[in-house]
C-alpha positions in Angstrom: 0.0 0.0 0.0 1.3 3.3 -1.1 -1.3 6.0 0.3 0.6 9.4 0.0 0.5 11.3 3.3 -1.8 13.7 3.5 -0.1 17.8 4.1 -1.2 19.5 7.4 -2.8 21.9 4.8 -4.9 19.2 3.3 -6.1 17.7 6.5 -7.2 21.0 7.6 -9.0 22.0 4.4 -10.7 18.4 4.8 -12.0 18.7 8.1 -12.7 22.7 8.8 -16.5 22.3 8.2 -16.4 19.3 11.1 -13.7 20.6 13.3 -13.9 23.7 16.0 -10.4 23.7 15.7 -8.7 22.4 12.8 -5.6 22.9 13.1 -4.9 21.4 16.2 -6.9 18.6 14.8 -5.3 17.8 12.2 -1.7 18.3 13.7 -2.9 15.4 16.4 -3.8 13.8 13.6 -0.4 13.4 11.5 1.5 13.4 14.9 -0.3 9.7 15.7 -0.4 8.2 12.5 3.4 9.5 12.0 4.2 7.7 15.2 2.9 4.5 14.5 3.8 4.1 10.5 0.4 5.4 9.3 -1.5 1.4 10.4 -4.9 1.4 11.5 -4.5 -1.3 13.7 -2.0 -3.8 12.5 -3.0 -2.8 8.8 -1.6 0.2 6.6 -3.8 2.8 6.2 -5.5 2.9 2.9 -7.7 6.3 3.3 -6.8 9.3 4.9 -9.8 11.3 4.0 -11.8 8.7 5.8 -9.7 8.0 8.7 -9.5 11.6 9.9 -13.3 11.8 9.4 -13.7 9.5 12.2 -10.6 11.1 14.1 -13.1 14.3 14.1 -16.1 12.6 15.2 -14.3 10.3 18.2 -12.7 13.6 19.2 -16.1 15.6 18.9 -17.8 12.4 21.0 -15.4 12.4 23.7 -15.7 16.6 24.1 -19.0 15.9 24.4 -19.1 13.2 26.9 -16.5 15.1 29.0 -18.7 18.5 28.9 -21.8 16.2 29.9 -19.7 14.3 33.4 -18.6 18.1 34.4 -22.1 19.2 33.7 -23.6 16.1 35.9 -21.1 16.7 39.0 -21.4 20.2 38.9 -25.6 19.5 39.2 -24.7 17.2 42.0 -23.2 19.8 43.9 -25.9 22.2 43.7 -28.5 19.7 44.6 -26.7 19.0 47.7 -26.5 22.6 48.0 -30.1 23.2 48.0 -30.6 20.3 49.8 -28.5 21.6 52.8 -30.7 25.2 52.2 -33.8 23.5 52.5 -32.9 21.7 55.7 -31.7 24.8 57.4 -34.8 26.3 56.7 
């Protein structure tokens, strides 16, 4: 398999409409596939385009998840909160 490594330039271009930031993005990106010799898994990587799609959407998946745990313990903390306020009262 000869796929031709994709540019920082044309990662970015490929993923700015699905990335809030890609740049960073797409310099994770080449940074892990350059480390490991561009294999997904034990396999050589035969599409770029559609590996860093799913890069994006993992990454956007995980933001999320992590914005929805801080969201949950922050509730937590005001429950207990207005629970202590309603038991002093």
């Amino acid at each position: 398999n000869n796929m031709a490594k994709p540019t920082i330039s044309e990662v970015v271009g490929h993923i700015q409409d699905i990335s809030s930031q890609p740049q960073a993005t797409a310099q994770e990106f080449i940074n892990y596939y350059n480390s490991n010799g561009w294999k997904v898994g034990k396999n050589p990587m035969k599409c770029w385009k559609s590996s860093v799609t799913n890069w994006v959407k993992k990454d956007n998946k995980w933001k999320q998840e992590k914005i929805n745990e801080k969201s949950k313990r922050n509730q937590t903390k005001q429950s207990r909160r207005d629970e202590a306020l309603i038991q002093i009262q």
